[in-house]
N, C-alpha and C positions, 0 to 999 in steps of 0.2 A: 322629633323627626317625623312626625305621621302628619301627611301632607294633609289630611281633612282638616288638620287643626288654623285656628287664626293667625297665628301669628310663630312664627319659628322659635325655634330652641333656643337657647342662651347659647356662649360660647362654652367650652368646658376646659378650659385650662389653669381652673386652679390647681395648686400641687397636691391636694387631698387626691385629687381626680385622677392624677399623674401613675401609671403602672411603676410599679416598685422598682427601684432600681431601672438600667438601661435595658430596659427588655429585647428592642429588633439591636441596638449594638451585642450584647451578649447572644443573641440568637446568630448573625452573622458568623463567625468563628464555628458554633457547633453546626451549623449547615456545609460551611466550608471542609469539616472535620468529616461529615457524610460521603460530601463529595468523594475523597481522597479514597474512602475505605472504599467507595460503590465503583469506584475507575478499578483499584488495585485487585477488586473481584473481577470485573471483567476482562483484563489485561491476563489473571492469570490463567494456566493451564486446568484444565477441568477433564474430570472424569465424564459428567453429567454434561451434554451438550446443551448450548443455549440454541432458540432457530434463530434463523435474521429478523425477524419481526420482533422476537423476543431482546434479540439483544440491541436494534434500534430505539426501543421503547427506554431499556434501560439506560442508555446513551443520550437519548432526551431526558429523562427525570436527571441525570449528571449536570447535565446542561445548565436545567432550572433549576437545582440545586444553587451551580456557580451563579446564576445569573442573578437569584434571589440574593446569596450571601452581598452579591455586590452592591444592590439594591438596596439591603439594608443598613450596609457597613456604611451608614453615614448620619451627620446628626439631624437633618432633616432630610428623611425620605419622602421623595417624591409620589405621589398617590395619581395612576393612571387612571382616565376617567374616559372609558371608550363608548361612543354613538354607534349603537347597528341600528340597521333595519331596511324594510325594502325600499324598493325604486318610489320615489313618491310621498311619500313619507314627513319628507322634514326635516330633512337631520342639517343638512345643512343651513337651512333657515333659523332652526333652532342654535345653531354654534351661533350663528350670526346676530341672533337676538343678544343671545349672555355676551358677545363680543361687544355688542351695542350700533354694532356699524355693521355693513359688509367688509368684509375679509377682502385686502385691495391686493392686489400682485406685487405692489409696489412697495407691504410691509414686510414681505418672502423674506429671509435673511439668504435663502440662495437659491439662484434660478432652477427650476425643475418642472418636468412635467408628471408625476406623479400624483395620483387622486386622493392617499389620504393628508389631511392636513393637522397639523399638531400645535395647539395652541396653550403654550406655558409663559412664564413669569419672565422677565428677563435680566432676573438675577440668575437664573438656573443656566447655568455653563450647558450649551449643548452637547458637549461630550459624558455630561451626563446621564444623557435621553439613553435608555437601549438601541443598541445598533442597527435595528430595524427603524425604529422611530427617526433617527437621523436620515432614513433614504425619503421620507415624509416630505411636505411641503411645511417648512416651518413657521411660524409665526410667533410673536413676540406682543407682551402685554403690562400694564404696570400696576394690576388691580391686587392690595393688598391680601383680599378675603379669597385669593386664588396662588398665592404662592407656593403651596406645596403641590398644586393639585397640574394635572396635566391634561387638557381636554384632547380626545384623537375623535376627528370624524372619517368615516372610515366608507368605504365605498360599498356598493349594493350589494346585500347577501342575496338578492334576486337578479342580479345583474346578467344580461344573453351574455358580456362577457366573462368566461370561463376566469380570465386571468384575475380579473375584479374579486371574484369568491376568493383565487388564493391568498389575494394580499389581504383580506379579511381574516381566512383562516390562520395567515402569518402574524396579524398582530394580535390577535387572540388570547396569547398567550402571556401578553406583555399586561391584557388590564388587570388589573383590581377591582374597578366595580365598573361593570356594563352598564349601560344606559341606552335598557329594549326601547327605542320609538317607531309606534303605530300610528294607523290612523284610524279612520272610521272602516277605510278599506280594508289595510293589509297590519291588523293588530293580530290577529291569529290566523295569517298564512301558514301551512304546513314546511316548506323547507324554511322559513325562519322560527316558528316553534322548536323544528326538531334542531335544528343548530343550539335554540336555548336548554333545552332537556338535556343533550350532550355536555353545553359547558355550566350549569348550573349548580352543579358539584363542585368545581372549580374556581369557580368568580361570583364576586356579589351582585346581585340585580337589582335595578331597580327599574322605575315601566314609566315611561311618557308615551301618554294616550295626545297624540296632536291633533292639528286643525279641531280644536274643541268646539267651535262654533256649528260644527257638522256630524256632532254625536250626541247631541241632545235628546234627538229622536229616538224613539221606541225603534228597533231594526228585525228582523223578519225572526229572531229566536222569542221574540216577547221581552228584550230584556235589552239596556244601553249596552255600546259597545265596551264602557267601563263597567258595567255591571258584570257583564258577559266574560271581558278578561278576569275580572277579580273568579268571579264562581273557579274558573278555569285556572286558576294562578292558587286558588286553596286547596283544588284537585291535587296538585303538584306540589305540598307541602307548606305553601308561602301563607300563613293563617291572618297576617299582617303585612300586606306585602305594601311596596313604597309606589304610589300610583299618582303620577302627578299629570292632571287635565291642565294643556298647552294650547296657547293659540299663537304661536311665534310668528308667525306673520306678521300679525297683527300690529305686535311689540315692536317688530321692525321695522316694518312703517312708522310707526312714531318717533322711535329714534330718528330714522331718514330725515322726518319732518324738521322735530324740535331738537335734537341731540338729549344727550340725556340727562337728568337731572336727578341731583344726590345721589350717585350713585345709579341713579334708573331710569328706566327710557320714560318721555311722558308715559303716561296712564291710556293707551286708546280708547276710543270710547264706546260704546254698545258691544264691551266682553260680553260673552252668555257666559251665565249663574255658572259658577263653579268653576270658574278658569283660574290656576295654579300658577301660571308663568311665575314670579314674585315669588313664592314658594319654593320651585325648583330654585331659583339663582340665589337663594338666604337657605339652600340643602345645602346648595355645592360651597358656598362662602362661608357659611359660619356657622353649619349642621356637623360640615365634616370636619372636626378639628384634628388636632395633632393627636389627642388619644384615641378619636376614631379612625384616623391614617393608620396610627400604629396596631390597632386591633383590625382593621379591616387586614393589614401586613400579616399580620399572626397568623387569622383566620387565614389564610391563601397557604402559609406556608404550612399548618395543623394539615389542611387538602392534601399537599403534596407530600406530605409525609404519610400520609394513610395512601398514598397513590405508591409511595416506596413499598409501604408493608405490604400492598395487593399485588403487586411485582414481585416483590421479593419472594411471597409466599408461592407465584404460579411457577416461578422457576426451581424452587425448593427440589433438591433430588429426593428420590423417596427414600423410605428405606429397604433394601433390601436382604437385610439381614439371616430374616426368616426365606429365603426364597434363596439365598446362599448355601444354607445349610441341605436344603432338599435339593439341590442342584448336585451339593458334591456327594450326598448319598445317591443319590444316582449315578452320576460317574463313577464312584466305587468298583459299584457292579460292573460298569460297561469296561473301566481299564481292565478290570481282573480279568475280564474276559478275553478283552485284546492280548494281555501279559501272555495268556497262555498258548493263543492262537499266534502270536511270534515264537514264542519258547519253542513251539512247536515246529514253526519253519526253519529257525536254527538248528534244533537239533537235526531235522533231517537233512541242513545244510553241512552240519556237521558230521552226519552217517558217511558219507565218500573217505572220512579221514578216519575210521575208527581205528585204525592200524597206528596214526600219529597216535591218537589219546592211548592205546594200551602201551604203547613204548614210552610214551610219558607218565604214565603210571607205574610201568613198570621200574624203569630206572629211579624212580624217586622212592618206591617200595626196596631198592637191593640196597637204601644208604645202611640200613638197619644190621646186614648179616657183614659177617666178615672172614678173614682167612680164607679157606678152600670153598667156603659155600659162596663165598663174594664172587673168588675167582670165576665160579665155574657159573655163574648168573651175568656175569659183564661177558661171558663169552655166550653162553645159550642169547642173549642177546643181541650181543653184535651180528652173531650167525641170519638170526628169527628177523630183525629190524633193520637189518642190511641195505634196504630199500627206503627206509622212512626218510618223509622230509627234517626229523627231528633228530636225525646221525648224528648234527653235528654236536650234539650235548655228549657225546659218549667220545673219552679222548682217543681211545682203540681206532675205533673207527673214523673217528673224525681223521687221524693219522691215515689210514690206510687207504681212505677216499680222497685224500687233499683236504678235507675239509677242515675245519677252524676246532682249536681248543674250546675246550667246556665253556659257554656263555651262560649266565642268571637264566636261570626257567622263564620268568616273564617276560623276559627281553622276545626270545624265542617263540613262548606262547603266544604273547601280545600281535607279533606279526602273522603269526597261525591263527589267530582267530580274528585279524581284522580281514584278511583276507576273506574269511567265511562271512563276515560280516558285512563285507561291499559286495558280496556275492549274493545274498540274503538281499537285500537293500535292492539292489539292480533289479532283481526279478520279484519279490514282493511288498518289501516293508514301503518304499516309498509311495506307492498306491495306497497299504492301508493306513498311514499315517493322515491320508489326505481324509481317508473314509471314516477313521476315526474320530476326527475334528468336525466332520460333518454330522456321528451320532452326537457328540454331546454336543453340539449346538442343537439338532431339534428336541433333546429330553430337556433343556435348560427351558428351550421355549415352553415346551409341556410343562415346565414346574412355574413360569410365572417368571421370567428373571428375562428383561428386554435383551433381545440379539442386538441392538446396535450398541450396545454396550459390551456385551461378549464376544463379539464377532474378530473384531481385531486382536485383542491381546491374546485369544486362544490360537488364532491364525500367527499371532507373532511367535508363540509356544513352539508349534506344529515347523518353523522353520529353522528351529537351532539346526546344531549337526547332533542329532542321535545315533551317529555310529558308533561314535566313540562311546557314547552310555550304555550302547548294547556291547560294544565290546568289553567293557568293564563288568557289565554283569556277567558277561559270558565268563572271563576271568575267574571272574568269584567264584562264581559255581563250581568251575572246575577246581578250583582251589580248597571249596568245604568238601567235595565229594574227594579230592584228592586224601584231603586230611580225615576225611572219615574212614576212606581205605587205608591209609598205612598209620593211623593212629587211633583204632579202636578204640571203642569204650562199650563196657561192661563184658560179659564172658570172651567177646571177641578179643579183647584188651588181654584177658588174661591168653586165651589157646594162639593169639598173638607171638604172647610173651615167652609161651612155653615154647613153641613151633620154633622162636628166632632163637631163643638158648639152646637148646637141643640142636640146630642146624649149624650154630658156631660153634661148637664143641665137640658132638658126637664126629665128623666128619675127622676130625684130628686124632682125636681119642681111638678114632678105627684104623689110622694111618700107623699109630703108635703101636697099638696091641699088635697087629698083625704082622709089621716088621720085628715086633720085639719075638715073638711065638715064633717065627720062622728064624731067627737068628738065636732062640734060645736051643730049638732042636739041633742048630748046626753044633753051636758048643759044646752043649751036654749033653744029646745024643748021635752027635757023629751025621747027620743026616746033611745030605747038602742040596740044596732047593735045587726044584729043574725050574724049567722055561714058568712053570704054572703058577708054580708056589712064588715064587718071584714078581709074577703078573700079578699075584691077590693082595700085594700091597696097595695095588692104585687100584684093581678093581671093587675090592672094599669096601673102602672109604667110598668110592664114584657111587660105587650100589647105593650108600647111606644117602648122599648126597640127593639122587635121585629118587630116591622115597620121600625122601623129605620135600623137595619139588615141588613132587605130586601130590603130598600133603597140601602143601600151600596152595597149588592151583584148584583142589578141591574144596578145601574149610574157607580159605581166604579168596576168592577170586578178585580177580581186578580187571578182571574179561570188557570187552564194550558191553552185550548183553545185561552182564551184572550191575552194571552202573550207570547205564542210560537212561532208565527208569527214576533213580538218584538223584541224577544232571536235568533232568526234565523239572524235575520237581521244584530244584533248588533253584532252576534258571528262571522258571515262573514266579517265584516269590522275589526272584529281583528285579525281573523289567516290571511286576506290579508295584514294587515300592518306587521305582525308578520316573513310570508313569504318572504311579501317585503325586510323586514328588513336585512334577513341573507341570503336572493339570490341575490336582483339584485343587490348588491353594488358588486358583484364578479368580473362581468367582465369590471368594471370602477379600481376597486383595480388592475387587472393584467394588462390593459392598462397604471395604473401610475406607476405600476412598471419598465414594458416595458418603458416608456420615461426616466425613472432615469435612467436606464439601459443604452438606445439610448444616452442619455444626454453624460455619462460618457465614450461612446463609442467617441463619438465627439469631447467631451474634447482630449480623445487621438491623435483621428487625427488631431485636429486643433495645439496639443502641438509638432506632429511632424512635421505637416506641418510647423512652425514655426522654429523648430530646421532646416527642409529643405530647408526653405526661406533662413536660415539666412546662413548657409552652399554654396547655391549657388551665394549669395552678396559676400564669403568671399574668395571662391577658385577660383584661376584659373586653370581653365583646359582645356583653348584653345590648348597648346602645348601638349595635349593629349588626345583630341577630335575624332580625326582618328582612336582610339583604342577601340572607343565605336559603329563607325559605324552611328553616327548621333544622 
């Protein structure tokens, strides 16, 4: 295949030669299998956003994915062979030459005015061509040593018109191996080099240096304009690169003259030394055979699979695992802080009603006593809490107001404290919930963990209803401090226990003795009680009654004072676990989403590096390695 040589290559189709098994049929399927997985990642929901640039790019590699699968899924693939270069040039003289004729309007298979022109076999069904290739000006040909192969000449990469570069850029995509044609002039113009440097990764190259008759000369670098490409083409990795000196002109004019013979146009006469035409036309016919079609196919798709894994890897979510961890030790501190600084507005939301909390204390501390001390505690009560919004739990009073039979504590409580709680909330919780959400997003930033990934799901946090969570804490609390008051534990449990036996007993026991002593004097000594002695039966027992009392509101209190300090305490340990609860699992949640995310990003690479391992084990494309430049 190295054009300096005499005389061309042999063909290569014996079956020693042949890649093992159907290498592009079995690749077709595992491309199509890419396809499906790289659509079903972009289709889904993501934590980790893609940009639009980012997720165009990966919409295109889908594309060439499907486009390649289809491309290959057949048993002779078709091998695209596209002309650039600038205005001037040759390209189309040179199609003309390997045509043997001009290209007449009249061979078109359909009227169009369209610049580039597409010259295949015409066994090849044109619904075969890529979709783009069909908007082309067609042409049709019967030369055997060209049946897989598809020539596109393509219009000016220098062209003033704008729209000429896109339809360049648009078929781009569809070659396989490029065919750079220069001339003496415009062989290393800057906007068609750098278009080669861009797609040189991607497509095989090969170089026609034309009008050769006008590159003989030494040119103003000291060196031929082939000498000067090649120097510049090994710059760029190409150590062997495929360089064929053309004079198509030339060749076409003898065609013109003589038509052409075996196969070829006469011979023109006074070539200058080293002209290749013959060369190029025994590359494209019997250089590039069906095992270089198929390795050239490989090589292109091996490209686009390392073009996955470069994609796949830039959109990779990171991990932010470490950066979760120091986020919600941070938020720790900051909720604890806030828990207390609510606890704090509650309870002073709750100071207006200290009167409800001691009557609710109260009454749930008298289930304990009973008989006379019961009695005379449901009435000191009824007397003291006459006013409370909580009457209606006491059946006394509830009767004697109108109000309602004894209901469940919490039924009662519950609307006692959401009231305090919409009250709380109206004038300050919902401003700091919003201020809250606003620290820990800048300490998240301070710890390294992107805001446009925390910003929503904390904001979606920050909008439940948290009345109801503070009312429940509030509950609680009142419920441990309730049950710490009237169910002691350690000495209190016991001067408890003594204080409520002594108060249900003694009181009886003094009703008894003191009836009995004044009834025992009447009998056995004749004495008959006046107005006093008579009264000390109930004054007694009430004395006892009321010592005992005062005992209890002294060792025992259940006072507000006594237990707001308690209620503070215990109300803070609940909106902090409350807070905890529904903040800091956030940014551990979008970190494991982030790895499912990463994971499945990996999974792709690793399923295409696999397809690409197993792709470069299976092709050969040493005898088309010089087309890649290294």
């Amino acid at each position: 295949m190295n054009p300096t040589a005499d005389t061309p290559a042999a063909p290569a189709d014996s079956p020693d030669e042949q890649p093992p098994g159907p290498l592009l049929r079995t690749l077709a399927p595992l491309l199509r299998g890419l396809e499906r997985q790289l659509r079903a990642w972009l289709d889904a929901r993501r934590t980790y956003p893609l940009t639009m640039l980012q997720r165009a790019e990966l919409e295109g590699v889908a594309n060439d994915l499907g486009r390649q699968a289809d491309a290959l899924d057949v048993d002779k693939p078709l091998l695209v062979v596209m002309l650039m270069g600038g205005t001037g040039v040759g390209k189309s003289t040179l199609l003309n030459a390997l045509a043997g004729s001009p290209i007449a309007q009249s061979s078109f298979t359909r009227p169009t005015t369209r610049d580039p022109v597409v010259y295949f076999h015409h066994s090849v069904r044109s619904d075969r061509l890529d979709p783009a290739l069909r908007l082309c000006r067609l042409v049709q040909h019967d030369r055997p040593g060209l049946e897989q192969k598809v020539i596109v000449d393509t219009p000016d990469l220098d062209s003033n018109d704008l729209a000429n570069r896109e339809k360049l850029k648009a078929l781009l995509p569809i070659a396989d191996v490029v065919l750079y044609v220069g001339s003496q002039e415009k062989y290393h113009d800057q906007l068609g080099w750098d278009l080669f440097k861009e797609q040189r990764r991607r497509r095989a190259f090969a170089f026609v240096l034309n009008k050769w008759d006008r590159c003989v000369q030494v040119g103003e670098t000291g060196l031929r304009p082939d000498e000067d490409l090649l120097k510049d083409l090994k710059a760029e990795g190409f150590q062997n690169p495929l360089l064929f000196r053309t004079n198509a002109q030339a060749w076409l004019d003898a065609a013109n003259k003589t038509g052409p013979t075996n196969g070829l146009p006469s011979t023109p006469g006074d070539l200058p030394e080293g002209e290749q035409f013959p060369l190029l036309k025994n590359w494209l016919e019997l250089g590039l055979t069906r095992l270089e079609i198929e390795a050239v196919k490989a090589r292109g798709v091996g490209q686009l699979l390392a073009h996955i894994t470069r994609s796949a890897g830039d959109v990779r979510p990171p991990d932010l695992s470490a950066e979760a961890e120091r986020v919600r030790t941070a938020w720790e501190k900051t909720v604890g802080e806030e828990a207390g600084v609510q606890a704090d507005v509650l309870v002073g939301t709750l100071e207006p009603y200290r009167t409800e909390v001691e009557h609710h204390f109260s009454v749930e501390g008298q289930q304990r006593f009973r008989g006379l001390m019961a009695a005379y505690l449901r009435l000191t009560t009824m007397v003291r809490y006459a006013g409370s919004r909580l009457r209606d739990r006491h059946p006394i009073t509830g009767r004697l107001f109108g109000g309602k039979m004894e209901t469940p504590v919490e039924w009662n409580l519950g609307a006692f404290v959401q009231d305090c709680a919409r009250a709380a909330g109206e004038r300050v919780l919902d401003q700091r919930t919003t201020a809250l959400i606003n620290r820990l997003l800048v300490e998240a930033d301070q710890k390294g963990f992107p805001l446009g990934l925390l910003q929503e799901p904390t904001a979606a946090v920050g909008r439940l209803d948290w009345r109801e969570r503070v009312t429940r804490g509030v509950i609680d609390a009142l419920a441990e401090v309730e049950q710490q008051a009237t169910h002691p534990t350690g000495w209190r449990r016991w001067l408890r226990g003594t204080l409520g036996f002594l108060a249900n007993t003694l009181p009886e026991v003094s009703l008894v003795a003191t009836a009995g002593i004044i009834l025992w004097n009447f009998i056995v000594n004749q004495e008959t009680p006046d107005l006093f002695r008579m009264l000390l039966i109930a004054l007694v027992p009430l004395t006892v009654i009321v010592v005992f009392h005062l005992l209890i509101l002294l060792l025992l209190p259940i006072r507000w004072p006594a237990i707001r300090g308690e209620f503070r305490t215990r109300l803070g340990r609940h909106l902090t676990a409350e807070l905890g609860r529904v903040y800091l699992p956030v940014p551990g949640e979008i970190a494991a989403a982030l790895q499912t995310e990463r994971k499945q990003v990996e999974t792709l690479v690793a399923e295409t590096k696999q397809v690409g391992d197993w792709l470069a084990d299976r092709q050969q494309a040493a005898r088309v390695g010089e087309l890649y430049g290294g």
